[in-house]
N, C-alpha and C positions, 0 to 999 in steps of 0.2 A: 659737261664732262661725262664721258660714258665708264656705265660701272665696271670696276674692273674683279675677274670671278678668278678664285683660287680653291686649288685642292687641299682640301684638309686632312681628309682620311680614307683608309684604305679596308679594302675587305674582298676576299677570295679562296675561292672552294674551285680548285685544276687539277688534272690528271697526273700532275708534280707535286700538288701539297694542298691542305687544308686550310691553309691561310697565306697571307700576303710574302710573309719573309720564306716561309720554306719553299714558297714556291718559286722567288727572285734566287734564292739559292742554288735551286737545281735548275733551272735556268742559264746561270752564271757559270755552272759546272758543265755544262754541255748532255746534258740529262734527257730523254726520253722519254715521256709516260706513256707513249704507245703500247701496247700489249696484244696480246691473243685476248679476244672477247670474253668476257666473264657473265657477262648480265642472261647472256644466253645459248644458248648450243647453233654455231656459227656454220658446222658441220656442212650443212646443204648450200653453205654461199661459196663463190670464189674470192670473193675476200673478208679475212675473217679475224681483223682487226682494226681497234680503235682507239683510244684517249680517253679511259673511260677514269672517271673519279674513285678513287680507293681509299678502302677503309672509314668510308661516310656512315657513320653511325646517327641516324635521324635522334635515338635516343637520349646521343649528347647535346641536342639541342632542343628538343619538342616534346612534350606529354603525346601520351602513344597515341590518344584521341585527336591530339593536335596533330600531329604525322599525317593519321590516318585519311587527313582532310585536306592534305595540298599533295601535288604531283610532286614527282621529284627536282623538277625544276625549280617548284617554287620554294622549296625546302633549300636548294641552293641558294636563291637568291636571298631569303632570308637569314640564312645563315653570314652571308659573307656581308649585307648590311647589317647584321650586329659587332661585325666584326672591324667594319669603319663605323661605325658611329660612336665606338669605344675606342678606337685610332683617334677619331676626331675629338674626341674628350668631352662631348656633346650628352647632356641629358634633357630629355624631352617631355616635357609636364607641361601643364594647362597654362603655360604662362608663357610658351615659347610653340606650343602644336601647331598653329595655325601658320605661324612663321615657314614651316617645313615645307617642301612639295618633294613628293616623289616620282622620277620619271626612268622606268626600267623597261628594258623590249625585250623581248623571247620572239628570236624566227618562228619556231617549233610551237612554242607555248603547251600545252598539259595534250600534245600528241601523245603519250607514253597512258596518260587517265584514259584518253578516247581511244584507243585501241583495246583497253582492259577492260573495261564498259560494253563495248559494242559485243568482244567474248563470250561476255557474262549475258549480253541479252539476248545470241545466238545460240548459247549452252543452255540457259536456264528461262527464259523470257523476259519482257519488258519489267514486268515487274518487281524482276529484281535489281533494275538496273540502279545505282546509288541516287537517293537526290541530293548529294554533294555532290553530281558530274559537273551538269554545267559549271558550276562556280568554279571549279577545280582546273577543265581544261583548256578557262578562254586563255587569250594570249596577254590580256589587262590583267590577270590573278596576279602575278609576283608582284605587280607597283601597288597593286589593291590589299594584296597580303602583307607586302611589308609596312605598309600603311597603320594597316588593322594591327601587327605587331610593336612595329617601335609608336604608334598615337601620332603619327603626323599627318597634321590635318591642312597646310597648303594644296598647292596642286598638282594633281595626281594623273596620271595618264599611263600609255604604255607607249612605245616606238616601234611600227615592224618594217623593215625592209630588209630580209633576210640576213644574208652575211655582213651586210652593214651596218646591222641594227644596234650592235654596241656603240660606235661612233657616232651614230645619228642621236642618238638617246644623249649620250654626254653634250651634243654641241646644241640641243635643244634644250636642256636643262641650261647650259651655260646661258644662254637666251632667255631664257625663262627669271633669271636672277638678273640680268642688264635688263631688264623692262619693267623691272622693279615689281614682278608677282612674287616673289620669295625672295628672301635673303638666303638662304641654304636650299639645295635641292639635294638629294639621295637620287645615285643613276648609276646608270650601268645595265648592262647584260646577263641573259641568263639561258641556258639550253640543256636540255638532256633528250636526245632523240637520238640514241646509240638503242635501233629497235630492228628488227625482220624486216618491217615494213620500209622504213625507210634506207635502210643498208640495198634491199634491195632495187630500190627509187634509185638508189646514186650509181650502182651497179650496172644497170640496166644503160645509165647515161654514160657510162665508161668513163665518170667523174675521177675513181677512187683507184689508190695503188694499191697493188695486190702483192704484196713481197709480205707472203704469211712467214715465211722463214724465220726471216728477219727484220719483226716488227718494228721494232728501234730505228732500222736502215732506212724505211718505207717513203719517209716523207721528206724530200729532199729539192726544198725552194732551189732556184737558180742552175741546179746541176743539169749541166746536156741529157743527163737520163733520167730525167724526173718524169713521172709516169700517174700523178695523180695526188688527190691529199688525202687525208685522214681522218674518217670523221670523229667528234671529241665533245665532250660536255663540260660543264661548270656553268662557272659564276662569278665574274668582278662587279662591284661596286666602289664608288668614290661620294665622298662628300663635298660637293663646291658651295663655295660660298661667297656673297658679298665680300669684299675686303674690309671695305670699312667696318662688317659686325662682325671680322676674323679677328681685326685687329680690338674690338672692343675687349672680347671676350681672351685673348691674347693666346690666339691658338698657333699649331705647328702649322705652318704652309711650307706644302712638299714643291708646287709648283705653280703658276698662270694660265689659266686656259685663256690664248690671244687670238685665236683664230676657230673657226667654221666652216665650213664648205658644205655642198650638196651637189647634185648634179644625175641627173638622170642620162643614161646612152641611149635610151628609146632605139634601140636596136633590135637585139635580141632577147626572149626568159631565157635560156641557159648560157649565151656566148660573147665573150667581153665585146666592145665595139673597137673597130679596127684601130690598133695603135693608140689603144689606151685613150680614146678623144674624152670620154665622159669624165675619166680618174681627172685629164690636163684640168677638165674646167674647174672641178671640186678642187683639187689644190690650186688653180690662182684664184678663185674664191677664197679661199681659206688665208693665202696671204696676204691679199687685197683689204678682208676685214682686221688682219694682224696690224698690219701696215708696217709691215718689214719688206726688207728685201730680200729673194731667194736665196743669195747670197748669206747671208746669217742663220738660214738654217745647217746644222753640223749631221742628223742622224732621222734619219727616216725607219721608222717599223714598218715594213711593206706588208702589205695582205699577201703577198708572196705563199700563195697554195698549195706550189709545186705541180698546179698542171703546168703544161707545155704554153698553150696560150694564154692563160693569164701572168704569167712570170714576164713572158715575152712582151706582154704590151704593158705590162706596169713597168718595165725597163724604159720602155720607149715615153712613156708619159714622163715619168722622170726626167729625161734626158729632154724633151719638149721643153718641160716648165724652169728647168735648172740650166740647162747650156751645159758650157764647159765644168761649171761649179759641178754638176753630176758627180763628175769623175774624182771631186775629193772632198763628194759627201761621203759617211758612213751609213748604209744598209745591212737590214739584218731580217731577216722572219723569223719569229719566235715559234710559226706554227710548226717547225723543224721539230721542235721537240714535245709542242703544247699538244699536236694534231690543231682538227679546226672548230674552233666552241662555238663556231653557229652562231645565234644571235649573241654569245659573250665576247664574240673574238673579238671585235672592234674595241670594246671595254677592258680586255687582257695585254692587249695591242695597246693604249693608252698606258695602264700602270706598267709598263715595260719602261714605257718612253720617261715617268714621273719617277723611277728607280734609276733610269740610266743617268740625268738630272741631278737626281741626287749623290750618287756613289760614284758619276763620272767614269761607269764601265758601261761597255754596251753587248750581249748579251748573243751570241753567237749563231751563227745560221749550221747546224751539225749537217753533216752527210756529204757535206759537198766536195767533192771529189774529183768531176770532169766539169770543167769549164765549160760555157756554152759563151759561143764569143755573141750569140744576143743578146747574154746576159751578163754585160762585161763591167758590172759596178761594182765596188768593193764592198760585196758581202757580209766580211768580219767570219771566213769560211771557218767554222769548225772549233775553234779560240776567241771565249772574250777577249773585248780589246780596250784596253784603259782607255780613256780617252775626254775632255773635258769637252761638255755637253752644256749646253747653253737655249738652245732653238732647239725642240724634236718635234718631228711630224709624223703623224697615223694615218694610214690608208686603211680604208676598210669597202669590199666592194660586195655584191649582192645579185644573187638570183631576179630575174628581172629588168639589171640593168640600173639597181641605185649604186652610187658611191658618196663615199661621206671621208673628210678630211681634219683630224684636228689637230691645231697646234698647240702645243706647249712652251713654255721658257720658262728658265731658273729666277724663283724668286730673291730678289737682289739680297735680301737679310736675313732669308730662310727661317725669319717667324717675323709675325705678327707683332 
């Protein structure tokens, strides 16, 4: 009988809130964390906003030495794994450490250290350049850091496949507990590369929407006049776990992870493949190992970007793997209001899906305004929408050409 993996607990640091409920909150309110740039003077770009995390005081959670010695990514991802591992009710001591595995991905990884480094050794020479960089800006530090923080000593890795990388991390970690290397794994995503360098990278690719006006407005999944996404930092983390050592220990389960997907386009590095073919195969992968049928799913979180072409062929894969059912599923992009967290969105995209599960409201796509009859699904445009949720699914897709799918269901007793 194959193991079955539940979510325990919860943890996140978004450009809507410092932890899990203030941010399902503004969320649920139709909220925006988009903004005019802060972290630095935007001035010389044409687009000069992003989802940047506020009010992040490192001191509330780090000795300044400790700060001193992780990027700011990893400071999130840290952060928001303390923050599920105390959701989860879990204490971690020599008697349970090795039980643990951690597996977290950053796109980015400590770009924000390697830019300030390379500055400093431009300005001042090599030798002053820190020897905490390396450590600091691979893309393995945040599973390696949170490790070294909460003592968990299973197995530890990191996930990178860009935009995907939250999703691919959670359905690999769920994997990772059904093979019986760990009973609990620590996962999720983590990004902060809201920088010159890379603002200008997406710029350049005429990735990004430029509505400096009105921030708020910018990012508008599914609408006929969407014109780009928004780039956004943070950090989600979950706790999955064996069932059988949820229910020993008799913890809260928020939800089931039943399904996985993967799937490469081997087409294009920056352009979805036509009609959405690589998304179709990762979600009937993902239902395939569920072992449902399409029909049973109620609410899909779409990677929904707000370019022109990726909205347009995640419609269309939809509509592939779903038939007629499409048309009364519920969809929604949260990156409407989140912007897009890079390697967290897959991960933020997930606890979306494990909030709408549990509260039975599903979480609004704002800005939408002109209909695009390509992108003719029911959004949930602009208003949560109550709705009982049973089956939800995550898209999450990626620079390159990954996509990654995972499904969720309501645990039937909602604890252990």
């Amino acid at each position: 009988m194959e193991t079955r993996v539940v979510v325990t607990g919860l943890g996140a640091i978004t450009p809507l809130g410092n932890n899990v409920e203030t941010t399902w909150a503004s969320l649920l309110e139709g909220r925006s964390g988009i903004t005019r740039i802060t972290q630095f003077d935007p001035s010389p770009f044409s687009v000069q906003i992003a989802g940047e995390v506020k009010d992040f005081n490192p001191a509330d959670y780090f000795e300044p030495k400790e700060a001193r010695r992780m990027d700011r990514c990893v400071q999130f991802a840290v952060a928001a794994a303390r923050e599920a591992i105390a959701d989860a009710g879990l204490e971690i001591d020599s008697t349970n450490a090795e039980d643990i595995g951690v597996i977290i991905g950053s796109a980015a990884g400590g770009i924000r250290t390697m830019l300030e480094q390379q500055k400093i050794m431009d300005d001042r020479g090599p030798g002053r350049v820190s020897p905490f960089f390396l450590p600091m800006m691979l893309a393995d530090t945040p599973s390696g850091q949170v490790a070294i923080s909460l003592g968990a000593k299973g197995p530890n890795m990191a996930v990178v496949s860009a935009c995907a990388t939250g999703g691919n991390a959670i359905g690999e970690a769920a994997e990772t507990i059904r093979r019986g290397d760990a009973p609990i794994v620590i996962t999720g995503g983590t990004d902060s590369a809201v920088l010159p360098l890379t603002l200008a990278g997406f710029i350049i690719m005429r990735a990004l929407a430029d509505d400096n006006e009105h921030p708020q407005k910018a990012c508008r999944p599914f609408d006929a006049r969407r014109a780009g996404f928004v780039m956004s930092e943070g950090a989600t983390i979950l706790v999955l776990e064996n069932i059988e050592h949820a229910k020993a220990r008799g913890a809260k389960i928020y939800a089931e992870v039943i399904g996985y997907g993967c799937a490469a386009d081997a087409f294009h590095l920056a352009a979805p493949a036509e009609n959405g073919e690589g998304t179709v195969r990762a979600m009937r992968m993902a239902l395939r190992k569920a072992e449902i049928d399409p029909s049973e799913v109620s609410y899909i979180n779409t990677h929904g970007t707000g370019t022109p072409l990726n909205d347009k062929f995640e419609t269309l894969a939809i509509k592939r793997v779903f038939g007629e059912h499409a048309y009364k599923l519920l969809v929604s992009s949260t990156k409407s209001e989140l912007g897009h967290m890079m390697g967290a969105a897959g991960a933020v995209e997930a606890l979306a899906c494990i909030l709408s599960i549990r509260d039975n409201v599903i979480p609004p796509t704002i800005n939408y305004e002109n209909p695009d009859p390509e992108c003719d699904l029911d959004c949930c445009p602009n208003h949560a929408r109550p709705a009982k949720i049973d089956v939800a699914l995550s898209n999450s897709m990626g620079l390159g050409g990954h996509n990654s799918c995972i499904i969720l269901r309501r645990f039937a007793n909602g604890k252990a």
